[in-house]
TORTORRO-585802 format. One record per atom (N, C-alpha, C): x, y, z; atom name; residue in one letter. Coordinates in steps of 0.2 Angstrom, whole numbers, plus 2048, in hexadecimal, padded with zeros to 3 digits. Last residue first. Example, Ala and Ser with C-alpha at 12.3 -4.5 7.8 and 13.67 -1.06 7.14 Angstrom:
BEGIN
{{840 7F5 823} "N" "s"} {{844 7FB 824} "CA" "s"} {{840 800 827} "C" "s"} {{842 7E4 827} "N" "a"} {{83E 7EA 827} "CA" "a"} {{842 7F0 827} "C" "a"} 
This chain:
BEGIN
{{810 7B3 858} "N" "x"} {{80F 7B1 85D} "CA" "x"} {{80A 7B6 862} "C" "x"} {{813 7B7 84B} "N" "x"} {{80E 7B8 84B} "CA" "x"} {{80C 7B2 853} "C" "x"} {{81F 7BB 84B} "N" "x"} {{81A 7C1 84A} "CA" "x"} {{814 7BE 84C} "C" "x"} {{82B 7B2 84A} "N" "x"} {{826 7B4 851} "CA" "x"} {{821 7B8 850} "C" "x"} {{834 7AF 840} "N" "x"} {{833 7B6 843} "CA" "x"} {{82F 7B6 84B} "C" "x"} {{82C 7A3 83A} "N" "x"} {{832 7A5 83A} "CA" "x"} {{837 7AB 83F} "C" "x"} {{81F 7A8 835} "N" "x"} {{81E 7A3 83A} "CA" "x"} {{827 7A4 83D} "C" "x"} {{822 7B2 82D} "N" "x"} {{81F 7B4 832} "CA" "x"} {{821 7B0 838} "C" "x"} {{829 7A9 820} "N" "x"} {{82C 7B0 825} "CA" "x"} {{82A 7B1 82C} "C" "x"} {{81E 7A0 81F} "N" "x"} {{825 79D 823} "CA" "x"} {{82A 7A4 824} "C" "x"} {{816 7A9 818} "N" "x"} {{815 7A6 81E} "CA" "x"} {{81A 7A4 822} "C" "x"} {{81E 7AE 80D} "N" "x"} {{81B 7B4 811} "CA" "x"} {{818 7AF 817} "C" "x"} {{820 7A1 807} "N" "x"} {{828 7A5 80A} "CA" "x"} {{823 7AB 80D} "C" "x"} {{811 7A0 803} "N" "x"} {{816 79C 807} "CA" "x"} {{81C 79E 80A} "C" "x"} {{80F 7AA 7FA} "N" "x"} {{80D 7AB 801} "CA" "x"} {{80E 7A5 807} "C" "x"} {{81A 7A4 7F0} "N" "x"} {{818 7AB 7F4} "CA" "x"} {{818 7AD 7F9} "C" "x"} {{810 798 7EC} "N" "x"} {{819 798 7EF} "CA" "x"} {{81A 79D 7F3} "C" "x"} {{804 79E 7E9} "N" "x"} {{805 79B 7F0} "CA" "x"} {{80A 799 7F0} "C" "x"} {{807 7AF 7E2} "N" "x"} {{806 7A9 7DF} "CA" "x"} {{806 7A3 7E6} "C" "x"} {{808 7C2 7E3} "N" "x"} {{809 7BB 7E4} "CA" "x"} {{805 7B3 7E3} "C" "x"} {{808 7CF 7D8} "N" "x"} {{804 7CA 7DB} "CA" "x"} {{809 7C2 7DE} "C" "x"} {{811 7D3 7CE} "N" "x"} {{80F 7D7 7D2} "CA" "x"} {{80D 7D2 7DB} "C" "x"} {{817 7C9 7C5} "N" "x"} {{81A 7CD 7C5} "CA" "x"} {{817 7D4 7CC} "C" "x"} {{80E 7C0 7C3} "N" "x"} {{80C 7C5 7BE} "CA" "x"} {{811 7CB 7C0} "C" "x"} {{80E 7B7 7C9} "N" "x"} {{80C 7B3 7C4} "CA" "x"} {{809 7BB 7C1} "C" "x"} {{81C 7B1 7D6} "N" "x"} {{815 7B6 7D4} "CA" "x"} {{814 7B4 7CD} "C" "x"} {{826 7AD 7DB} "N" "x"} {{822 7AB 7DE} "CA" "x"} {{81C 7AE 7DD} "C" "x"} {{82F 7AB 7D0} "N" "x"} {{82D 7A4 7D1} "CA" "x"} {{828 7A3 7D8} "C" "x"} {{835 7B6 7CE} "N" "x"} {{832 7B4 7CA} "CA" "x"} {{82B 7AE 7CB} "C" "x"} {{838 7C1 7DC} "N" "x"} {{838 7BB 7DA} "CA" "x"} {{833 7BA 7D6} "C" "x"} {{838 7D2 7D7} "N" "x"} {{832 7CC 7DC} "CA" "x"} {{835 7C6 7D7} "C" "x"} {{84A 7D8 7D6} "N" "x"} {{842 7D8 7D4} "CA" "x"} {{840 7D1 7D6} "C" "x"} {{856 7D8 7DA} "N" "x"} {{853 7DD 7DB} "CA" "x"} {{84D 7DE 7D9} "C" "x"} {{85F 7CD 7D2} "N" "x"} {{85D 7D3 7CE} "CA" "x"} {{859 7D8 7D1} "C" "x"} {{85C 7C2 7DA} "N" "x"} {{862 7C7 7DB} "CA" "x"} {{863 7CE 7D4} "C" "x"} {{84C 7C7 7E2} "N" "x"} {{84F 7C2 7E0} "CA" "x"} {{858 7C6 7DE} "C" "x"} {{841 7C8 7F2} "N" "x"} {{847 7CC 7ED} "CA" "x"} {{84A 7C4 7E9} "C" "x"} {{83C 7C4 7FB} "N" "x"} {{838 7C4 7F5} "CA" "x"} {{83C 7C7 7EF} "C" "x"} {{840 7CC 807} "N" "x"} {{83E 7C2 806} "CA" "x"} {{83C 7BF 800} "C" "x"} {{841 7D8 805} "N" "x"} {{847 7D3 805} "CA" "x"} {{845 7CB 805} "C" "x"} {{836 7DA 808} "N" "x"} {{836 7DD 804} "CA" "x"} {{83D 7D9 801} "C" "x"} {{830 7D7 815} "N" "x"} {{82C 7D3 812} "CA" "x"} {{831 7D5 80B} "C" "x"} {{833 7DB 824} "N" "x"} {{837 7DE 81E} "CA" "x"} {{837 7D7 819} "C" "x"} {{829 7E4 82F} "N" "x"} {{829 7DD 82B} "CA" "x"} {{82E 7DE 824} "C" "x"} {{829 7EC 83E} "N" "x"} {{82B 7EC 837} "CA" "x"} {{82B 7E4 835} "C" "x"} {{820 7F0 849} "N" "x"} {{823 7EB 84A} "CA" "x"} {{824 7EA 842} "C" "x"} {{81F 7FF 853} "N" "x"} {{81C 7FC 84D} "CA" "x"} {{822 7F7 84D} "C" "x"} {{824 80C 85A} "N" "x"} {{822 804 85D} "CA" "x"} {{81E 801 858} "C" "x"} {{828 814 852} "N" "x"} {{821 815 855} "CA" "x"} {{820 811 858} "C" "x"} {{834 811 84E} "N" "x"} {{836 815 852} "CA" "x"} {{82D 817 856} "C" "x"} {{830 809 843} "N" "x"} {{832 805 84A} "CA" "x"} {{832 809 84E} "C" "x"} {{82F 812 838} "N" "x"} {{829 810 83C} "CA" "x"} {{82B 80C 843} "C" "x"} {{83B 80F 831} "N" "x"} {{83A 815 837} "CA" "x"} {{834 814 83B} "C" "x"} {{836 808 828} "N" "x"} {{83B 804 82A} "CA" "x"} {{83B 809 833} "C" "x"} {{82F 80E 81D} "N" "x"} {{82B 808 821} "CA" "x"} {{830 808 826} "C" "x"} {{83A 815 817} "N" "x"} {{836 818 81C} "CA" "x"} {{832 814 822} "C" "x"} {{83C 80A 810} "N" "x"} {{843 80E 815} "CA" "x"} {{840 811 81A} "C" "x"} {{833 808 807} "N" "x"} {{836 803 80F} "CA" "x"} {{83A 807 812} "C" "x"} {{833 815 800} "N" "x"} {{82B 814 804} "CA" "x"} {{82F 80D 80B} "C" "x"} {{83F 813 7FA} "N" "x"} {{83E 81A 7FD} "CA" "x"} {{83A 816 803} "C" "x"} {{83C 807 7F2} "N" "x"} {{83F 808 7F6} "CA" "x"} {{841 80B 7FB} "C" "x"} {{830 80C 7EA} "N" "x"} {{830 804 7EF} "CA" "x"} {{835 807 7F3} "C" "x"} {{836 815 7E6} "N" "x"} {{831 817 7E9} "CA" "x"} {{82F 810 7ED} "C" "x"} {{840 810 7DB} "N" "x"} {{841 814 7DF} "CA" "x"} {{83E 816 7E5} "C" "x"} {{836 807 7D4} "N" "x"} {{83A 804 7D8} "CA" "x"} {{83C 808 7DE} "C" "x"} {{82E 80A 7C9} "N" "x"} {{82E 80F 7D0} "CA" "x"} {{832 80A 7D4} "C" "x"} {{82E 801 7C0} "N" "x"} {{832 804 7BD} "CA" "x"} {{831 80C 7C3} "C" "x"} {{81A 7FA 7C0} "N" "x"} {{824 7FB 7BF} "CA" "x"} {{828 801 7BD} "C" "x"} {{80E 7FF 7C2} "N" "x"} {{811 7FC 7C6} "CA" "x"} {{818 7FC 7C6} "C" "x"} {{80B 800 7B5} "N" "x"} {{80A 805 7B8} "CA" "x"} {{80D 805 7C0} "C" "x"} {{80B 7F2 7B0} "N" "x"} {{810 7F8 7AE} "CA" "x"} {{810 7FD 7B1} "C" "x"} {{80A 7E6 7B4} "N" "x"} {{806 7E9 7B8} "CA" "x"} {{80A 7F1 7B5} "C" "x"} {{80E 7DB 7AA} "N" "x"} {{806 7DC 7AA} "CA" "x"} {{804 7E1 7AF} "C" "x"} {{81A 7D8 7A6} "N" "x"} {{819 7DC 7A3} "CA" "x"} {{811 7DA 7A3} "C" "x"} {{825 7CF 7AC} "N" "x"} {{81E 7CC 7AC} "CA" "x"} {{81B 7D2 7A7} "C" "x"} {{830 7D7 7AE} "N" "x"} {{831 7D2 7AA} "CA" "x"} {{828 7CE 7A8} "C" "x"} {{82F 7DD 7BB} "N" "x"} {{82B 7E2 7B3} "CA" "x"} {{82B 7DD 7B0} "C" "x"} {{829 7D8 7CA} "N" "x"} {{82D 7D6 7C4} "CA" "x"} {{82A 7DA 7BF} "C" "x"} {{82C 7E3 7DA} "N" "x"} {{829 7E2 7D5} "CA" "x"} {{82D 7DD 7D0} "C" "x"} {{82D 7DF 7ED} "N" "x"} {{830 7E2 7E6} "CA" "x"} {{82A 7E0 7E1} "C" "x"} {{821 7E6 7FA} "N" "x"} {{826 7E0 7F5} "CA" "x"} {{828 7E3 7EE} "C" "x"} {{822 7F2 809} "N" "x"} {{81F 7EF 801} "CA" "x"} {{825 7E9 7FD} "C" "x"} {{825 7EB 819} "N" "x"} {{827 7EE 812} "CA" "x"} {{823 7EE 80D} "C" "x"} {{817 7EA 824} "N" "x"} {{81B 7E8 81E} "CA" "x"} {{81D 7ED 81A} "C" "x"} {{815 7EC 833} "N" "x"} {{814 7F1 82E} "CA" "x"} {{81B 7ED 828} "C" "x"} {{809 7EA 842} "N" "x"} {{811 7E7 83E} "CA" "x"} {{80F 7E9 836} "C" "x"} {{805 7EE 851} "N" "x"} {{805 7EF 849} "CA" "x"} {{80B 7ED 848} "C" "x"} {{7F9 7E7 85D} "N" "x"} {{802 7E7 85B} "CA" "x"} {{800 7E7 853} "C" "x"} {{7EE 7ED 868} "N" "x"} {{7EF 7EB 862} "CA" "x"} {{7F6 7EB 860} "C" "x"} {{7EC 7F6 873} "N" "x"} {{7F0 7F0 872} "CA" "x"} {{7F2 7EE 86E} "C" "x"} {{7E6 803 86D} "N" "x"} {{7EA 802 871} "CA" "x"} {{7F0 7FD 870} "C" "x"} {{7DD 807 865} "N" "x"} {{7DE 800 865} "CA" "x"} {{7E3 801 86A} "C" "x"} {{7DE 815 860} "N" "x"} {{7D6 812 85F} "CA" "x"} {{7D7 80B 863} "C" "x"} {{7EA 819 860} "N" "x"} {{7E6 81E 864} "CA" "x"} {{7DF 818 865} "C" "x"} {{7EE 811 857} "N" "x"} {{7F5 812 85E} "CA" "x"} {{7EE 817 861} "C" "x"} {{7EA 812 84C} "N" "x"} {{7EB 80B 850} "CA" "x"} {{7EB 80C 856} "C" "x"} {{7ED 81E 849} "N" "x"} {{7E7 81F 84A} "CA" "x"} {{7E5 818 84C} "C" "x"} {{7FB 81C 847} "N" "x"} {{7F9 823 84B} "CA" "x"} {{7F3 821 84D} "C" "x"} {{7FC 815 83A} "N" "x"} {{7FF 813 83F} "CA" "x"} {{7FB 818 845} "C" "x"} {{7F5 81E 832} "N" "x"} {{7F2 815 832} "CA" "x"} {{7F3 815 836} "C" "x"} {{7FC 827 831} "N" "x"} {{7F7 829 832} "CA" "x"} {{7F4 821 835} "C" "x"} {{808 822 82C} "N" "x"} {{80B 825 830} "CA" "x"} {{800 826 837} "C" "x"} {{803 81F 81F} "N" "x"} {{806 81A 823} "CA" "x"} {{806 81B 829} "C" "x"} {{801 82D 81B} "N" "x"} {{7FB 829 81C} "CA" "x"} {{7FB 820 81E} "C" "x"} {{80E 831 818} "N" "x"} {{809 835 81B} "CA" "x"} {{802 82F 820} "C" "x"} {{813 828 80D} "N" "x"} {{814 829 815} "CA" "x"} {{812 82B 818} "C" "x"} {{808 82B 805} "N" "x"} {{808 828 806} "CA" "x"} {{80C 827 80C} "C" "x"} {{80E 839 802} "N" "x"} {{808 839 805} "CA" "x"} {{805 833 807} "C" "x"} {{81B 839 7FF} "N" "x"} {{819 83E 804} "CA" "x"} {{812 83B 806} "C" "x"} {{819 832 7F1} "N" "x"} {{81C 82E 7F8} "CA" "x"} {{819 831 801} "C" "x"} {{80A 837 7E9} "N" "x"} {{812 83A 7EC} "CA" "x"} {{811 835 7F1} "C" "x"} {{804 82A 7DD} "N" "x"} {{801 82D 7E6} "CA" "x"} {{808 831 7E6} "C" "x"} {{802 822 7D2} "N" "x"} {{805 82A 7D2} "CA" "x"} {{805 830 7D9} "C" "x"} {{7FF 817 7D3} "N" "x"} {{7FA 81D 7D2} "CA" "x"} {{7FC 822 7D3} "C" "x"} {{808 810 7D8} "N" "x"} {{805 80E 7CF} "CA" "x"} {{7FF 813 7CE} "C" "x"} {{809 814 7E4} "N" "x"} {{80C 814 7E0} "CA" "x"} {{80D 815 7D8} "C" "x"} {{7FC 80D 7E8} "N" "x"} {{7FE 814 7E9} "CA" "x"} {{802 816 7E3} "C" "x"} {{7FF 801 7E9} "N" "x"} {{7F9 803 7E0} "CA" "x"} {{7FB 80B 7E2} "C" "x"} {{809 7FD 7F2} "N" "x"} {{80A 7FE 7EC} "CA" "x"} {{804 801 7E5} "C" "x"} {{802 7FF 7FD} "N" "x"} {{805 805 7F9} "CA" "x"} {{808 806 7F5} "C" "x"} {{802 7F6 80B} "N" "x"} {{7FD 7FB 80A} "CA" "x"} {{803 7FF 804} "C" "x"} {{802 7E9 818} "N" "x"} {{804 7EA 812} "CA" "x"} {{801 7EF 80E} "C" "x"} {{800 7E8 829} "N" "x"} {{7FF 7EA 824} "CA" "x"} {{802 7EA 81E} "C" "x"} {{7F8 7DE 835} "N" "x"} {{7FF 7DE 832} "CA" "x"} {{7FC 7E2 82B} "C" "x"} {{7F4 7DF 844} "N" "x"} {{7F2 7E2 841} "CA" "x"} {{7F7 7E1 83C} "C" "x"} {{7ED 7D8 854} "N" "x"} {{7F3 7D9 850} "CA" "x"} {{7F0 7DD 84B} "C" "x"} {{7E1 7D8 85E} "N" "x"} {{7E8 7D4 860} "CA" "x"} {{7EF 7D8 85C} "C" "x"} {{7D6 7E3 859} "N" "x"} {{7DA 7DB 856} "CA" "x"} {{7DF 7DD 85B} "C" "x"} {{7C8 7ED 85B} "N" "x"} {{7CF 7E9 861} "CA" "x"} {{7D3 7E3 85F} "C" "x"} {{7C0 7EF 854} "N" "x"} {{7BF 7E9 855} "CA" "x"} {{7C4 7E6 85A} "C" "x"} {{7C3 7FB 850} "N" "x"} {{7BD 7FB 854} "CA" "x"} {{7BC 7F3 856} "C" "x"} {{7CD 7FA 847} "N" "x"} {{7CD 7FE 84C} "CA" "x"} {{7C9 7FB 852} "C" "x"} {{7C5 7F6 83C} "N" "x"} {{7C7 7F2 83E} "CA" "x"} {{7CC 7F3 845} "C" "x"} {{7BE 803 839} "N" "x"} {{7BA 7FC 83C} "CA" "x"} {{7BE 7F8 83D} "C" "x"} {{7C5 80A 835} "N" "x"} {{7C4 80D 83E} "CA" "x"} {{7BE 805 83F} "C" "x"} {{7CC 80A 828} "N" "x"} {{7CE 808 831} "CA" "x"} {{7CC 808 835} "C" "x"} {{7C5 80D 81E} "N" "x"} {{7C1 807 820} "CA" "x"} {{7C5 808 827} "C" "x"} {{7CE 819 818} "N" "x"} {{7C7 819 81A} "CA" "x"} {{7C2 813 81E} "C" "x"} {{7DB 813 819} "N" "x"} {{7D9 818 81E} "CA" "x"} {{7D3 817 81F} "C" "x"} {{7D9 80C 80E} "N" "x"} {{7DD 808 814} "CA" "x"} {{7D8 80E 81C} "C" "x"} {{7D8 814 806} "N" "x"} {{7D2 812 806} "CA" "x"} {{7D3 80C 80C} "C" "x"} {{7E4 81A 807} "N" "x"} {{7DE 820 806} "CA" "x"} {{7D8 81C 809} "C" "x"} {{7ED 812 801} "N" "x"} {{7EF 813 808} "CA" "x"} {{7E8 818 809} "C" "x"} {{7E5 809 7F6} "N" "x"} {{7E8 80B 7F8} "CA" "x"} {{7E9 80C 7FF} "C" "x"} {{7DF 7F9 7EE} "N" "x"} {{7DC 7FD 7F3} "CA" "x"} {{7E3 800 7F1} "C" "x"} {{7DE 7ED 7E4} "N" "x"} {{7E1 7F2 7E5} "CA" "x"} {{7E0 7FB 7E9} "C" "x"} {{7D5 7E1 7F0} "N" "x"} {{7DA 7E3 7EA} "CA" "x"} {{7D8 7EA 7E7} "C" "x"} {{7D8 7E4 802} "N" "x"} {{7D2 7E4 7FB} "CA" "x"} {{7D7 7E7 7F5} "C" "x"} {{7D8 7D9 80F} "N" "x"} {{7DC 7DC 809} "CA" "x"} {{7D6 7DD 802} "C" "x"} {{7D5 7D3 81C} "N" "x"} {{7D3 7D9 81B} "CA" "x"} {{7D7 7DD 817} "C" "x"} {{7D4 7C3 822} "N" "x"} {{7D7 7C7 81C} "CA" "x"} {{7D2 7CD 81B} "C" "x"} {{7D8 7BE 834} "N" "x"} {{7D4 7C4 82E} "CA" "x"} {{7D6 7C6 829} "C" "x"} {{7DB 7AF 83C} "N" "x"} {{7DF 7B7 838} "CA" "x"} {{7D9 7B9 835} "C" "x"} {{7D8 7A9 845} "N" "x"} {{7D5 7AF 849} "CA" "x"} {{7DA 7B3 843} "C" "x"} {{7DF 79A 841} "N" "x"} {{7D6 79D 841} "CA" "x"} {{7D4 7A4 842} "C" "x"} {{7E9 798 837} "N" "x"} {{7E9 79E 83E} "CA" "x"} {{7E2 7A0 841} "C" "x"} {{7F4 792 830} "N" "x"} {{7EF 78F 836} "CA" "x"} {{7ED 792 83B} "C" "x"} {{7F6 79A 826} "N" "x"} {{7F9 79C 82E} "CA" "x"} {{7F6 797 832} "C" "x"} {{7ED 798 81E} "N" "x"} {{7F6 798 81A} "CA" "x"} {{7F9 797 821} "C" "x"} {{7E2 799 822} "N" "x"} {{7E3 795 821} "CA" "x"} {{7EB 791 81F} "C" "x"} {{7E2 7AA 824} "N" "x"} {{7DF 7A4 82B} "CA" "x"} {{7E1 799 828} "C" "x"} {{7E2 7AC 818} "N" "x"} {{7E9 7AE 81F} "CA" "x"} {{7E7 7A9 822} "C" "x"} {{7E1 7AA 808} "N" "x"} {{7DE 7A9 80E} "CA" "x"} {{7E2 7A5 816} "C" "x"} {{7E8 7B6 7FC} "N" "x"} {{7E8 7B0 802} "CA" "x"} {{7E4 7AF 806} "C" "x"} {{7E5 7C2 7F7} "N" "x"} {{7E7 7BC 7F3} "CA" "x"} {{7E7 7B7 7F8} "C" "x"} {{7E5 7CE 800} "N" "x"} {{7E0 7CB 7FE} "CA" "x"} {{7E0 7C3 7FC} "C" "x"} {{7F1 7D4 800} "N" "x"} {{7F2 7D1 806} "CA" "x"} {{7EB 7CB 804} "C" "x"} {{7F3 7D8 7F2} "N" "x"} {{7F7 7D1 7F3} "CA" "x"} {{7F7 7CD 7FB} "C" "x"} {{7E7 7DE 7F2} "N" "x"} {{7EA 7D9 7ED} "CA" "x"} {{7EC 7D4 7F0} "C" "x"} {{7EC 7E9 800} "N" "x"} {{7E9 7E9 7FB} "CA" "x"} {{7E7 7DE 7F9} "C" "x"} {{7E8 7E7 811} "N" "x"} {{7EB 7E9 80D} "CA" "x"} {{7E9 7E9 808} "C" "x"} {{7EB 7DE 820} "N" "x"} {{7E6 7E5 820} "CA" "x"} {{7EA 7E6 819} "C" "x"} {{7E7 7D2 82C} "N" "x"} {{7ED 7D4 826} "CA" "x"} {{7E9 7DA 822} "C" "x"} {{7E4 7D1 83D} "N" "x"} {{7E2 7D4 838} "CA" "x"} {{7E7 7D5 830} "C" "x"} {{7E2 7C4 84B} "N" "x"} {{7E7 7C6 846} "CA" "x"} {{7E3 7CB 83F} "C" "x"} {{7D6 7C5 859} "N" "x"} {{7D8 7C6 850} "CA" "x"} {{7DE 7C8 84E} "C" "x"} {{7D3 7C6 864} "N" "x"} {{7D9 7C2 863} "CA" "x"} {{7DA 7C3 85B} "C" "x"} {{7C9 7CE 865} "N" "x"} {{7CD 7D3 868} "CA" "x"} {{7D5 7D0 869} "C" "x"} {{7BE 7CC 855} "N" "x"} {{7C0 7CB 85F} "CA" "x"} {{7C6 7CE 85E} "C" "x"} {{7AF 7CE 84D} "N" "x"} {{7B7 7D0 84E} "CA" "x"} {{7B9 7CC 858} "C" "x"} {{7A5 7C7 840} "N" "x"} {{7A5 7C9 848} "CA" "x"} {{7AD 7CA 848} "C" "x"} {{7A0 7D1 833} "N" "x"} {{7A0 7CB 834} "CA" "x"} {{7A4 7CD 83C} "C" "x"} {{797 7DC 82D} "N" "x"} {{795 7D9 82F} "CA" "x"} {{798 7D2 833} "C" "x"} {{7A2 7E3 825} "N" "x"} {{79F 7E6 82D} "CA" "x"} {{799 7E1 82F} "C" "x"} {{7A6 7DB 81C} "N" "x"} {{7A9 7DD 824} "CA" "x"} {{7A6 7DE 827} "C" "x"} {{79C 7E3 814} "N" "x"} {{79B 7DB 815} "CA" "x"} {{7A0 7D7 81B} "C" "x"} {{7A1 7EE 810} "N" "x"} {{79B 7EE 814} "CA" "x"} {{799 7E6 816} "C" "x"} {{7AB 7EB 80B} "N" "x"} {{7AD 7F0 812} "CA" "x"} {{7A6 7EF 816} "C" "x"} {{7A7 7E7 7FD} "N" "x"} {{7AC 7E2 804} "CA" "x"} {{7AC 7E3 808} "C" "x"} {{7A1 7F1 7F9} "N" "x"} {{79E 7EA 7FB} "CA" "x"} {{7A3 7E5 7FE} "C" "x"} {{7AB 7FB 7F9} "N" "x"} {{7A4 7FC 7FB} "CA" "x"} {{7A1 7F6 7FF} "C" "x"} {{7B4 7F3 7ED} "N" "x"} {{7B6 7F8 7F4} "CA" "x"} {{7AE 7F6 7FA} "C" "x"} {{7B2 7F2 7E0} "N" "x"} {{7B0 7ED 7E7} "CA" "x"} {{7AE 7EF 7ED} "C" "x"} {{7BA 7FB 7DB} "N" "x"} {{7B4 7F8 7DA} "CA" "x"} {{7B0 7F6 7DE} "C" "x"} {{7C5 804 7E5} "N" "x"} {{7C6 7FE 7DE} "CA" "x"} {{7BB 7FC 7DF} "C" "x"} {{7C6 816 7E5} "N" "x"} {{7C4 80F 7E8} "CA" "x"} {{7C3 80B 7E4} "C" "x"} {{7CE 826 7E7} "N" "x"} {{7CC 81E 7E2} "CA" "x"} {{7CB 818 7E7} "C" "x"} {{7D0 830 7EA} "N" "x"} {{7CA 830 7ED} "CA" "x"} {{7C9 828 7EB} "C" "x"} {{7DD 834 7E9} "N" "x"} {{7DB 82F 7EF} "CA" "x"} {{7D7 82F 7F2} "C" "x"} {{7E6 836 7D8} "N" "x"} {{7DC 836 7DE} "CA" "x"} {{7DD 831 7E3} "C" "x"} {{7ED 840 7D0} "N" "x"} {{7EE 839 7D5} "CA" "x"} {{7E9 83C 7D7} "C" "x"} {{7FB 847 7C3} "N" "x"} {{7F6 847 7C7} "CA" "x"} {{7F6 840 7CA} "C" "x"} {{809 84E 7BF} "N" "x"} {{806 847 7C0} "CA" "x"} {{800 846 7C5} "C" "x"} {{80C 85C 7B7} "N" "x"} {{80D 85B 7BD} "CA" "x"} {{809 853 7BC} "C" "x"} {{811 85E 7A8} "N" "x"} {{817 85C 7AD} "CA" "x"} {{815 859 7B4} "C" "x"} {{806 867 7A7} "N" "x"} {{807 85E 7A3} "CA" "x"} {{80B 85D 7A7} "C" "x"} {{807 871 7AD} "N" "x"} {{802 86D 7AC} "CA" "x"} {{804 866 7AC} "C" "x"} {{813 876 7A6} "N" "x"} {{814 874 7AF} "CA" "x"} {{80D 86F 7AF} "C" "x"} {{80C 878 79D} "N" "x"} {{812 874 79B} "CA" "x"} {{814 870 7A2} "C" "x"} {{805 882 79E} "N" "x"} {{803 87B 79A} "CA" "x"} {{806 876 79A} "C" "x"} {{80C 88B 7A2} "N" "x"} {{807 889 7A7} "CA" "x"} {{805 883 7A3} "C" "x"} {{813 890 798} "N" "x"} {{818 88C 79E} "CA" "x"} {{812 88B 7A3} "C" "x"} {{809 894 78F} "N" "x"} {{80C 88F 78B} "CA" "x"} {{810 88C 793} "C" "x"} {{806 8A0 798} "N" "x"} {{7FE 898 797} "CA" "x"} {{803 894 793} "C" "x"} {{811 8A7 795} "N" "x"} {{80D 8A6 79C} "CA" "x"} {{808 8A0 79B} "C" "x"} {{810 8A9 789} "N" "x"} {{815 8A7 78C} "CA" "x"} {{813 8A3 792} "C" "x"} {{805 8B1 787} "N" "x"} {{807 8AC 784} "CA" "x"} {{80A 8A6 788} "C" "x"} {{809 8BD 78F} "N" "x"} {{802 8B9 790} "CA" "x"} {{803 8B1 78E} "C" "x"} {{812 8C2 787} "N" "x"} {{814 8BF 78F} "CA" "x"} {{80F 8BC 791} "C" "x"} {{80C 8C7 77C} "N" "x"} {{811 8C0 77A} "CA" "x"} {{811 8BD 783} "C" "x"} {{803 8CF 781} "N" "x"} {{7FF 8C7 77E} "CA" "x"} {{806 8C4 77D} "C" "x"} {{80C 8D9 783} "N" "x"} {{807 8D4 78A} "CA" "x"} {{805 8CC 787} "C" "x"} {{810 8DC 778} "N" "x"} {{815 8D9 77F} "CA" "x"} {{813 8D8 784} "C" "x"} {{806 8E0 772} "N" "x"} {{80A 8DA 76F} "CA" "x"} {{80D 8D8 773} "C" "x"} {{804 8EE 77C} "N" "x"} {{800 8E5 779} "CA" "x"} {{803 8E1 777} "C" "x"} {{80E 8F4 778} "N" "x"} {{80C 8F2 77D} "CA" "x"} {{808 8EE 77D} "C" "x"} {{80C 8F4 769} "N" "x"} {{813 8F3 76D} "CA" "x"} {{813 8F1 773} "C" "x"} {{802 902 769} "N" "x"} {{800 8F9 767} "CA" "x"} {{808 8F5 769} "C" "x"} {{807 908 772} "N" "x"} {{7FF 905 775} "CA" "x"} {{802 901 771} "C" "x"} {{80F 90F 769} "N" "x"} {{811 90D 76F} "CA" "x"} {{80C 908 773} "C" "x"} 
């Protein structure tokens, strides 16, 4: 009776570490402790340079990085404050400097590497939600304008980790889109960049993720277009 009674612990024991292994594998891990390389030595080399309380701010990864705003814009007073492949975690971490400098504006683009790093949606709206919050408490004035994310092309097949979450681009705008209800001024960059397959114009980016200065030319003549940047 004892040894029958064993067997049928070690088999449900079994059983038990085999559906724990399994849940294991199934679940998709994510670190929003990750900072791109850089990270460090661009944050620390900000802090050095002067702010005023007329600054335009573009605040984001890569693709807000790839341009130089103050000149795309004839904007003297814009600020590129985009570090490639940041997330919405390491957006967080550097905000209170840019906080503290009282800009005028603030335009954000934040969430595609999220994505491509398996961040849950939940927690990246989360931390939109938080970006916007902690503007609205440390700056008062400041006007946030909060960009859609941009479509993706797979057809380039160099950012793969990237493609094939469309569903999560699109979720993440719908949500971006509710932010008006926080007096947040939405940017719907995500439609300007659509081709009619529903993936980032070919002809404005050079890998399918990144844009190219075609690009960030229809990204300027939207702004100028709109009054955002009056």
């Amino acid at each position: 009776m004892k040894t029958q009674f064993n067997k049928i612990l070690i088999t449900l024991t079994l059983l038990l570490v085999v559906s724990f292994t399994q849940l294991n594998a199934q679940t998709v891990k994510w670190d929003s402790t990750y900072r791109p390389g850089k990270y460090k030595e661009i944050v620390t080399k900000w802090k050095t340079e002067e702010t005023s309380k007329k600054d335009y701010v573009f605040l984001g990864n890569s693709i807000t990085a790839g341009t130089d705003w103050a000149k795309l814009l004839n904007l003297p007073q814009a600020k590129n404050r985009g570090i490639s492949g940041d997330i919405t975690y390491g957006v967080l971490e550097r905000l209170q400097d840019i906080i503290d400098g009282k800009p005028k504006k603030i335009f954000i683009l934040i969430g595609i590497n999220d994505i491509s790093r398996n961040i849950p949606d939940s927690a990246i709206l989360s931390n939109y939600k938080k970006i916007v919050d902690r503007i609205r408490k440390g700056s008062k004035k400041t006007q946030i304008y909060f960009n859609t994310l941009l479509p993706v092309n797979a057809s380039f097949e160099k950012f793969k980790n990237h493609y094939g979450k469309d569903d999560h681009i699109l979720y993440l705008n719908s949500e971006i889109k509710k932010l008006a209800a926080k007096n947040v001024t939405v940017i719907d960059l995500y439609s300007q960049f659509l081709d009619k397959d529903n993936h980032l114009r070919a002809e404005l980016t050079k890998d399918g993720l990144h844009l190219i200065p075609e690009g960030y030319k229809v990204w300027a003549d939207f702004l100028n277009s709109t009054g955002y940047l009056k």
